[in-house]
C-alpha positions as CSV (number, residue, x, y, z in Angstrom):
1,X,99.6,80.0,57.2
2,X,97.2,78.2,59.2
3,X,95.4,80.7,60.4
4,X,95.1,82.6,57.4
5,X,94.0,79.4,55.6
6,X,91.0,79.3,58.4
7,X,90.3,82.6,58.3
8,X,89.6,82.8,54.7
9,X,87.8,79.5,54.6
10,X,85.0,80.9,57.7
11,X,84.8,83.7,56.1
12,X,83.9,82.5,52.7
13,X,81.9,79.5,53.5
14,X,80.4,79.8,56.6
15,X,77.8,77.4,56.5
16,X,80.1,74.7,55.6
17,X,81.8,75.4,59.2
18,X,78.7,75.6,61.0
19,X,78.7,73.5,64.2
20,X,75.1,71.9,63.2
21,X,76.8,70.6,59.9
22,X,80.1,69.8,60.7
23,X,81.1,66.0,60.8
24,X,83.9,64.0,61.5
25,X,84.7,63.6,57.9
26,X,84.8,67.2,57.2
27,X,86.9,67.6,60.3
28,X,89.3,65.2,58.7
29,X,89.2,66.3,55.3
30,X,89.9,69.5,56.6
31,X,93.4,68.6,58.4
32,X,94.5,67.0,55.4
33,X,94.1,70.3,53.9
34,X,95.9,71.8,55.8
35,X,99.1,69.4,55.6
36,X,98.6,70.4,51.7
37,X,98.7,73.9,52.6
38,X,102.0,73.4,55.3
39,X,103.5,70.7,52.6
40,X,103.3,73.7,50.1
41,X,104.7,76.3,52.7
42,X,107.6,74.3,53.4
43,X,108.3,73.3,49.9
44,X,108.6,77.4,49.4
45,X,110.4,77.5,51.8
46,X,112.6,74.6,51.3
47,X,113.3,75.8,47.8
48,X,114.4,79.2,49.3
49,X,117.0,78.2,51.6
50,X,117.9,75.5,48.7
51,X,117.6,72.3,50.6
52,X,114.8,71.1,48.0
53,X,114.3,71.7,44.3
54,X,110.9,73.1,42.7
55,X,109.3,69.8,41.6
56,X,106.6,67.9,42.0
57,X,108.1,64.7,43.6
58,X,110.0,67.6,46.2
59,X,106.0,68.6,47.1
60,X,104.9,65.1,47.4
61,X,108.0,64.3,49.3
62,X,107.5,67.1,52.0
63,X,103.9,66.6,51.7
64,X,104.5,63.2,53.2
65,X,107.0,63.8,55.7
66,X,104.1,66.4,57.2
67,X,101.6,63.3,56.8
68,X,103.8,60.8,58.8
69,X,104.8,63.2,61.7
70,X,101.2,64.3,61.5
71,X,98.8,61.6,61.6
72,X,98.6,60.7,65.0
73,X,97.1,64.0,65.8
74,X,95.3,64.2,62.8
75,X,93.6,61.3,63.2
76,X,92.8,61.9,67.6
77,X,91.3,65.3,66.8
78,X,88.3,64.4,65.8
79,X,87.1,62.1,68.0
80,X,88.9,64.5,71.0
81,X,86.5,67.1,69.9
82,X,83.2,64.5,70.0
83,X,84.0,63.5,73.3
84,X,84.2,67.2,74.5
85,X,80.9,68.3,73.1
């Protein structure tokens, strides 16, 4: 989901992932994305095997549960990356 999700994105705004524009902000902004993107795979999924119903609170509720067991490497990525380059 990920990948596909990166893939796209390069591919249709390049510029915006260029490595001369690219902040920490984006770089942040952009993992949150993709916890909306997993949150929404694993409310599908969630719904299919019928441990979660197809509502709104369910999405926010798995949203968050991928924010809490996420944020620590969320938030140490971009300042990983910085001291790298």
């Amino acid at each position: 989901m990920i990948a596909l999700n990166d893939l796209a994105a390069y591919k249709l705004f390049p510029s915006t992932f260029h490595e001369s524009t690219w902040t920490v902000g984006k770089q942040i902004t952009w993992a949150f994305w993709h916890l909306l993107w997993l949150g929404g795979a694993n409310l599908i999924y969630g719904v299919w095997v019928g441990a979660f119903p197809l509502t709104f609170c369910s999405f926010i509720k798995i949203v968050l549960y991928a924010l809490v067991s996420a944020i620590i490497p969320v938030m140490e990525s971009p300042f990983f990356v910085k001291t790298i380059s």
